[in-house]
LUMNU-736023 format. One record per residue: y, z, x of N, C-alpha, C in turn; residue in one letter. Coordinates in steps of 0.2 Angstrom, whole numbers, plus 5000, padded with zeros to 4 digits. Each point is the difference from the previous one (the first is absolute). Layout:
BEGIN
YZXYZXYZXA
...
This chain:
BEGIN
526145425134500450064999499550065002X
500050035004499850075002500150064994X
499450035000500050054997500750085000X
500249965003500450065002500749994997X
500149954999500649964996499649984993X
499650014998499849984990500050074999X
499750075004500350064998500650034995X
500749995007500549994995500349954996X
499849955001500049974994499850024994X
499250004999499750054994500550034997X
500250065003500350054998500750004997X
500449955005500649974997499749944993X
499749985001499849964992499850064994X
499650055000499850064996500650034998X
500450035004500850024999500149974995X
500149935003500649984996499649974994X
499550014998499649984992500150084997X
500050045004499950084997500849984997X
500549985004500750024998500049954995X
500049945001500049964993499650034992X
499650055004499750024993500450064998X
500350025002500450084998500849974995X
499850064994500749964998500650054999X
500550024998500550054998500249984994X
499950064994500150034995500750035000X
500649954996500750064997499550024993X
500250064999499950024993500650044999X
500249964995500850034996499950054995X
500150064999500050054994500750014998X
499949994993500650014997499750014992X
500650044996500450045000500150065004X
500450015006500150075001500450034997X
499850074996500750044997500550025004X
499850035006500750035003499650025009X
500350025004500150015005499450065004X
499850064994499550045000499450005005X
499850035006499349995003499949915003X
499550015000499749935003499749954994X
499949945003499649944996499250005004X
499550034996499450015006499549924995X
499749965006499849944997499350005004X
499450004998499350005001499649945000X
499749955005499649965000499150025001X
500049954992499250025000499549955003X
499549995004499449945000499450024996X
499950065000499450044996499950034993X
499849944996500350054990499750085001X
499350015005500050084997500450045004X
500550005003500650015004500650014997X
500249954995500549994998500450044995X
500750025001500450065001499950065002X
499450015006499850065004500649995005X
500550005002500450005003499750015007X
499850065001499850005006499349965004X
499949964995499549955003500249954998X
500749985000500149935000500249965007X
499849934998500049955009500650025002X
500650014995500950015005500350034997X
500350054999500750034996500849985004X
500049974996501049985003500550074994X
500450025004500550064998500749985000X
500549984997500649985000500450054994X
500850025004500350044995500149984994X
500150054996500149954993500649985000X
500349964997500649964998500149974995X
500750004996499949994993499949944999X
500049954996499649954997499549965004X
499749955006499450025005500150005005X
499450015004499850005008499449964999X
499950005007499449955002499750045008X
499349974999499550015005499549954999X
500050015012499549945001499450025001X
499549974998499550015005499849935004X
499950025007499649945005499349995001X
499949975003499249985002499750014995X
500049974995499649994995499549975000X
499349985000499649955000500049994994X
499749944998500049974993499350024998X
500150034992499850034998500250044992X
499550054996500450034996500250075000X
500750014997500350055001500350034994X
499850064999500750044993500450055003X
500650004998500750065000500050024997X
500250075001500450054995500550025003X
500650014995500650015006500450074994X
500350065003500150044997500650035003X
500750024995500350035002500150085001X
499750015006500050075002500750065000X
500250004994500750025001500150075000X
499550045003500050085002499749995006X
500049935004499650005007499650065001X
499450004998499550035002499449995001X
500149915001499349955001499449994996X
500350024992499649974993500150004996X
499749964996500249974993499950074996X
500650044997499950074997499849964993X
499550054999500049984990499750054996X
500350014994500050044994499250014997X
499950075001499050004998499649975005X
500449995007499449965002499749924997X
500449984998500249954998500349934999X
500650034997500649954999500550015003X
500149955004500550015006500850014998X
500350045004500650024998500549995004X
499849945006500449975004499749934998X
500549955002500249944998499449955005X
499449984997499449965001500049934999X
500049955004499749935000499549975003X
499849944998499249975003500049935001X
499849985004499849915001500049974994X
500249964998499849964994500450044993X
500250045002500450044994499550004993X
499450035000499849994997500150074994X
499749964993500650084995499150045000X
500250065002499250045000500250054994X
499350024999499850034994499450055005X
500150085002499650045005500149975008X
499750035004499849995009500049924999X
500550005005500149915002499549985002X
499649935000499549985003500249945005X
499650005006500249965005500049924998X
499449994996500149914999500549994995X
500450074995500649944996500550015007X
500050035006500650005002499749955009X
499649974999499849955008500249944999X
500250005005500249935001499849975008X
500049925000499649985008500649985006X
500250025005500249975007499849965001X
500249935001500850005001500250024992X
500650034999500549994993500549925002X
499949974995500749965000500650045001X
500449975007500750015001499850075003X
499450025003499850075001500750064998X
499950024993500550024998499750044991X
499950064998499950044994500550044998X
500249994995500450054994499850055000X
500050064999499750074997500550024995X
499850034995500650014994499650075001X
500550055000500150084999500150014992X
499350034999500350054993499850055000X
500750064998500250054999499850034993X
């Protein structure tokens, strides 16, 4: 076989191991209270990162809806990831909170862990692939 023919092959063999490795994440949030603003859901790969919204690997936005909605994310490589997922119900693109503080819009996290202060990324990682590629988030208000 000629070099010119193992080329695209190469590539066509790389492809499809890059694709084989990519996976898609539903992440379910629920409870939604009511129809208000959006559902804003942030994926993390970096804990010193972790709910800087604007430095997260992906933001998925979906209207809010009473009890839940879901978002995907794609091309995952396998690896470790935290969410925060937050009902933006004044759609204004952030988690609003009392004193700079205490959030006053409806906030969930990977692993639904009960926090006590600023969430920390390892109670809320988890590794890709997920079984059934599929997360819960529980909203509390």
């Amino acid at each position: 076989m000629s070099s010119r023919h193992i080329v695209p092959l190469l590539g066509l063999l790389l492809s499809t191991l890059a694709h084989a490795q990519s996976h898609t994440l539903v992440v379910q949030i629920a409870p939604v209270k009511d129809a208000q603003g959006n559902i804003r859901v942030g994926l993390y790969q970096d804990p010193k990162t972790f709910r800087k919204e604007a430095q997260a690997l992906a933001v998925q936005q979906v209207a809010a809806a009473p009890g839940s909605v879901e978002v995907r994310f794609t091309n995952l490589a396998p690896g470790r990831y935290a969410i925060m997922a937050y009902h933006d119900a004044n759609a204004d693109g952030e988690l609003n909170r009392r004193l700079g503080m205490f959030p006053t819009e409806g906030y969930g996290l990977s692993n639904n862990p009960k926090v006590m202060g600023p969430p920390q990324f390892e109670a809320s990682a988890f590794s890709v692939p997920v079984p059934g590629d599929r997360l819960t988030i529980e909203l509390h208000y």
